[in-house]
Every structure is written in structure tokens, then in C-alpha cells.
N, CA, C and O atoms as a Tripos MOL2 file, in Angstrom:
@<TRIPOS>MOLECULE
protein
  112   111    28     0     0
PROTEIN
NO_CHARGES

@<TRIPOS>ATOM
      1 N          81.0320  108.3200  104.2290 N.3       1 UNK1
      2 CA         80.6660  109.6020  103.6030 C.3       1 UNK1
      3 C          81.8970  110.2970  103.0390 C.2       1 UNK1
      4 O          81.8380  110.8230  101.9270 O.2       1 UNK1
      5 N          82.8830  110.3150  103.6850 N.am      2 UNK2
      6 CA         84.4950  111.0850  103.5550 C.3       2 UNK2
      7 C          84.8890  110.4710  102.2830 C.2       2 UNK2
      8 O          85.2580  111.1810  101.3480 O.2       2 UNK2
      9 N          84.8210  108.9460  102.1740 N.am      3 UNK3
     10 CA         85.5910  108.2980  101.7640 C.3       3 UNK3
     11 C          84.9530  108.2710   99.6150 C.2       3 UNK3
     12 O          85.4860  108.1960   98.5080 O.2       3 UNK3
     13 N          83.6580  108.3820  100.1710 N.am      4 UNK4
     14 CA         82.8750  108.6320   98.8470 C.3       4 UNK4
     15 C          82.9330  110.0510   98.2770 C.2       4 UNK4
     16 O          82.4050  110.4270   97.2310 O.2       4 UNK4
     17 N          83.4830  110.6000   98.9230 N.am      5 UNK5
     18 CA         83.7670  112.3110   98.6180 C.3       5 UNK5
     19 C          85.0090  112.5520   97.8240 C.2       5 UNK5
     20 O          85.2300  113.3360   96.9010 O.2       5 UNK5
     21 N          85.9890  111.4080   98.6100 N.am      6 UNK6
     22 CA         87.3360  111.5900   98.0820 C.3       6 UNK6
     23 C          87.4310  110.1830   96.4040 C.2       6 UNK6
     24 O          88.1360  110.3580   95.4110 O.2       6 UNK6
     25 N          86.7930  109.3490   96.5710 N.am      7 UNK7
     26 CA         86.5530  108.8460   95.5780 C.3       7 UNK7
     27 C          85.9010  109.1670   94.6140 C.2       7 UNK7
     28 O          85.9480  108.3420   93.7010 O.2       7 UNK7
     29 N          84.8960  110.6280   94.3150 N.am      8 UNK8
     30 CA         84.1550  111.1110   93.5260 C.3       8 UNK8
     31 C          85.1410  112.4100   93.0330 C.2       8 UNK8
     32 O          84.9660  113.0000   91.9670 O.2       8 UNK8
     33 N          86.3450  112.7840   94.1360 N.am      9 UNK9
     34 CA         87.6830  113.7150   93.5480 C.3       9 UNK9
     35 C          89.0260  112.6380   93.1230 C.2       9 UNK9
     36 O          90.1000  113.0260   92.6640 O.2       9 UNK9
     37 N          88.7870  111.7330   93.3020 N.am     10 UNK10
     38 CA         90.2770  111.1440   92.7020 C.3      10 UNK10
     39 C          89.6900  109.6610   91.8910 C.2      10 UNK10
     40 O          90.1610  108.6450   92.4010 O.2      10 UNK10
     41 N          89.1840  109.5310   91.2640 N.am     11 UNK11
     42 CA         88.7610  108.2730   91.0350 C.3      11 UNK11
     43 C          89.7100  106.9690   90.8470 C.2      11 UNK11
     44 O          89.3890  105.7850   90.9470 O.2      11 UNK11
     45 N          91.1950  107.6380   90.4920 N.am     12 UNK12
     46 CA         91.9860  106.8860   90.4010 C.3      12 UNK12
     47 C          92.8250  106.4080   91.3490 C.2      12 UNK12
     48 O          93.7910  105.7500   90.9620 O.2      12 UNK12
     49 N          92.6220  106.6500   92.8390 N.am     13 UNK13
     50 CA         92.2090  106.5220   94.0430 C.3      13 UNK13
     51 C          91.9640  104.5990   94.4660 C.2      13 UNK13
     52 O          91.0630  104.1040   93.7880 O.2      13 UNK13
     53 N          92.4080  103.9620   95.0990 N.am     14 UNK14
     54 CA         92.0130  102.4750   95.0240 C.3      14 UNK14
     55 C          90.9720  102.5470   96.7350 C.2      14 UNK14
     56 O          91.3230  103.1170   97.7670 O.2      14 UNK14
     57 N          89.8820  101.8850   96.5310 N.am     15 UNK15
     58 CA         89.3620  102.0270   97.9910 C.3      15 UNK15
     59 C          90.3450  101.7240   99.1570 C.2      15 UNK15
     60 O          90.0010  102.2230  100.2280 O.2      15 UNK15
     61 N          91.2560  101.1560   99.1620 N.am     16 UNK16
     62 CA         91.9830  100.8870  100.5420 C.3      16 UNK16
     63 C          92.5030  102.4450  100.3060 C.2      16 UNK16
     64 O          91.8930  103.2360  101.0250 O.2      16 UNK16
     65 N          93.4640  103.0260   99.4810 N.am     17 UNK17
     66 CA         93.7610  104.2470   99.9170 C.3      17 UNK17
     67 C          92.7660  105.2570  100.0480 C.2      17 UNK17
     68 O          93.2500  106.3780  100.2070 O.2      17 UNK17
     69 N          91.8220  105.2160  100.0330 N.am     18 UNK18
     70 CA         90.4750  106.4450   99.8550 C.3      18 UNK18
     71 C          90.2450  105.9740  101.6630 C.2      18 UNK18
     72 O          89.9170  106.8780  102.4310 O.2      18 UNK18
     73 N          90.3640  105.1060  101.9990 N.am     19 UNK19
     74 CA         89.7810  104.5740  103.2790 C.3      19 UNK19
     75 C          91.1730  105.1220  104.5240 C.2      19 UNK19
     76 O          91.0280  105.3520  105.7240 O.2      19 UNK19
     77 N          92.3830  105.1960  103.7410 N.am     20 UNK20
     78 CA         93.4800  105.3390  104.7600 C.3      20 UNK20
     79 C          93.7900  106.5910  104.7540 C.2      20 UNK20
     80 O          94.6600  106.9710  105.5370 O.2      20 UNK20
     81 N          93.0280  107.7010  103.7020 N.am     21 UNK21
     82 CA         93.3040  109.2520  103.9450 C.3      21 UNK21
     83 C          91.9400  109.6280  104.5140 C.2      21 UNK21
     84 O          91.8010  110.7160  105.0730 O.2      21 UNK21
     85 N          91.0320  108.8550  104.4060 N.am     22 UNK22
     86 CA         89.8340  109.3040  105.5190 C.3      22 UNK22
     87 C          90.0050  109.2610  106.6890 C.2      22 UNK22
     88 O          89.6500  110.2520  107.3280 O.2      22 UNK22
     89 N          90.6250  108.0790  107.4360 N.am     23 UNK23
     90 CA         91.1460  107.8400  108.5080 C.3      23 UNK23
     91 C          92.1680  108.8830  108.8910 C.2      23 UNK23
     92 O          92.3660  108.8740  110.1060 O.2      23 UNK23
     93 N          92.9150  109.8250  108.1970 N.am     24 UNK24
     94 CA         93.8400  110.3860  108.3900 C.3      24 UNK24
     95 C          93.3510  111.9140  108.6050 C.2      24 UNK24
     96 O          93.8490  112.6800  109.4290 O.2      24 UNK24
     97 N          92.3530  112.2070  107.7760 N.am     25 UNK25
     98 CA         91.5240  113.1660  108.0700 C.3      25 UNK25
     99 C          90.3330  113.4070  109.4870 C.2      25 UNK25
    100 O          90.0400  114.4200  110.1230 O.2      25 UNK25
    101 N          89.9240  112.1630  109.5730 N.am     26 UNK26
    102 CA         89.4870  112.0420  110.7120 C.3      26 UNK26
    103 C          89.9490  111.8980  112.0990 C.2      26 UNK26
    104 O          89.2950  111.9770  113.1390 O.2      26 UNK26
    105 N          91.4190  111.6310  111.8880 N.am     27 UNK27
    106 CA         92.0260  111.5340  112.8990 C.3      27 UNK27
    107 C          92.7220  113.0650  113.4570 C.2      27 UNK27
    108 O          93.0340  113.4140  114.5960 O.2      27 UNK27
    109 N          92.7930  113.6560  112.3770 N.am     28 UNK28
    110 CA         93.2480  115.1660  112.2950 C.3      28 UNK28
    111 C          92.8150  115.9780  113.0780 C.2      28 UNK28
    112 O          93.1720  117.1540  113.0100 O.2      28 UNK28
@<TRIPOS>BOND
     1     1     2 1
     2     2     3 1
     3     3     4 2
     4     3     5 am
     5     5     6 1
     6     6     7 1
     7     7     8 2
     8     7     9 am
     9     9    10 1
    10    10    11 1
    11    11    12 2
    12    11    13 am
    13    13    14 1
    14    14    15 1
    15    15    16 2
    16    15    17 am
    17    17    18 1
    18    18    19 1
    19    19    20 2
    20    19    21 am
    21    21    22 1
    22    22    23 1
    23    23    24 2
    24    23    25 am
    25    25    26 1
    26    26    27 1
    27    27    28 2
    28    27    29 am
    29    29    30 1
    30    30    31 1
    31    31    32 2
    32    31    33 am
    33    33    34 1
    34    34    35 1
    35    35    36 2
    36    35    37 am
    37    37    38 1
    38    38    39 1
    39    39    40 2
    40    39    41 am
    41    41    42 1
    42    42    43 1
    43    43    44 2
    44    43    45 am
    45    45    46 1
    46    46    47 1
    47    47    48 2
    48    47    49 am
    49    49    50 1
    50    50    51 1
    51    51    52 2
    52    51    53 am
    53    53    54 1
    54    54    55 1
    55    55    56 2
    56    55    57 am
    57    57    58 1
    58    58    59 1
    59    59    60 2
    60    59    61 am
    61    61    62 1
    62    62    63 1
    63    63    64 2
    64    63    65 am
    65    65    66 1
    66    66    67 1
    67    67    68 2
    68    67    69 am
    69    69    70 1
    70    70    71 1
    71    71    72 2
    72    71    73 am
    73    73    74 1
    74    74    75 1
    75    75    76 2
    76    75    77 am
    77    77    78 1
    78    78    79 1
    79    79    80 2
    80    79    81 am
    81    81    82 1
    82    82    83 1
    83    83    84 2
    84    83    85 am
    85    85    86 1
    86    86    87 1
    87    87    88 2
    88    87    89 am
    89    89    90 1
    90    90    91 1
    91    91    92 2
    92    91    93 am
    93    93    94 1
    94    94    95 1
    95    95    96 2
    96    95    97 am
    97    97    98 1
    98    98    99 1
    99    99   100 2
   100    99   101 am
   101   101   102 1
   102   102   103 1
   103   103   104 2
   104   103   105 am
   105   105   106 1
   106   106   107 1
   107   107   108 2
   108   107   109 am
   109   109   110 1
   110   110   111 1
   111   111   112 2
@<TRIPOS>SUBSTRUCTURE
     1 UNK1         2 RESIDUE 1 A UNK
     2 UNK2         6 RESIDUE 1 A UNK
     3 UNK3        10 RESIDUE 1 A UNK
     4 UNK4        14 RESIDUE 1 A UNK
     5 UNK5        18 RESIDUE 1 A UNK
     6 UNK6        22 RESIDUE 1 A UNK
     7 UNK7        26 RESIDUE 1 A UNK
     8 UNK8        30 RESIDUE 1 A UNK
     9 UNK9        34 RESIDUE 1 A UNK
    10 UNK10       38 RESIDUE 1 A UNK
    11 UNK11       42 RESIDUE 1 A UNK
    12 UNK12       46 RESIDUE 1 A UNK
    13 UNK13       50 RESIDUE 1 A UNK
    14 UNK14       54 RESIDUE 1 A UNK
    15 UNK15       58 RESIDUE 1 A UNK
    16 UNK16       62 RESIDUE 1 A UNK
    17 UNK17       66 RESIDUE 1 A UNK
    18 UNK18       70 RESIDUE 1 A UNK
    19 UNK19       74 RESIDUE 1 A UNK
    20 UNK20       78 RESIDUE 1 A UNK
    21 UNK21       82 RESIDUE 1 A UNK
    22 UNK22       86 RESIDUE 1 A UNK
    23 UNK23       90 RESIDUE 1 A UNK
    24 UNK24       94 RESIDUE 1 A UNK
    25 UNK25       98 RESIDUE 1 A UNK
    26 UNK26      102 RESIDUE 1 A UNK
    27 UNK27      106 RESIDUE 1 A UNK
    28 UNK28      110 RESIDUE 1 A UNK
């Protein structure tokens, strides 16, 4: 869900990094 949020604000974004600032947010 996070990760499709941040890929719909950065599109230029590659899924491994959209996946490693979700993790970073979630870990927060």
C-alpha cells in the first residue's frame, strides 16, 4: 500500500527503492 503511494509521488522512483523507503518508514 506505502509503496504504491510513494510510486504514484515519485514515479521516477525504481521499485527496489520505493520498497527500501517503505521499509524505512515503517520501521520509523
Amino acid at each position: 500500500m506505502l509503496a504504491k503511494a510513494f510510486a504514484s509521488i515519485l514515479p521516477e522512483m525504481s521499485i527496489d527503492e520505493v520498497i527500501e523507503v517503505s521499509k524505512i518508514y515503517s520501521i520509523a
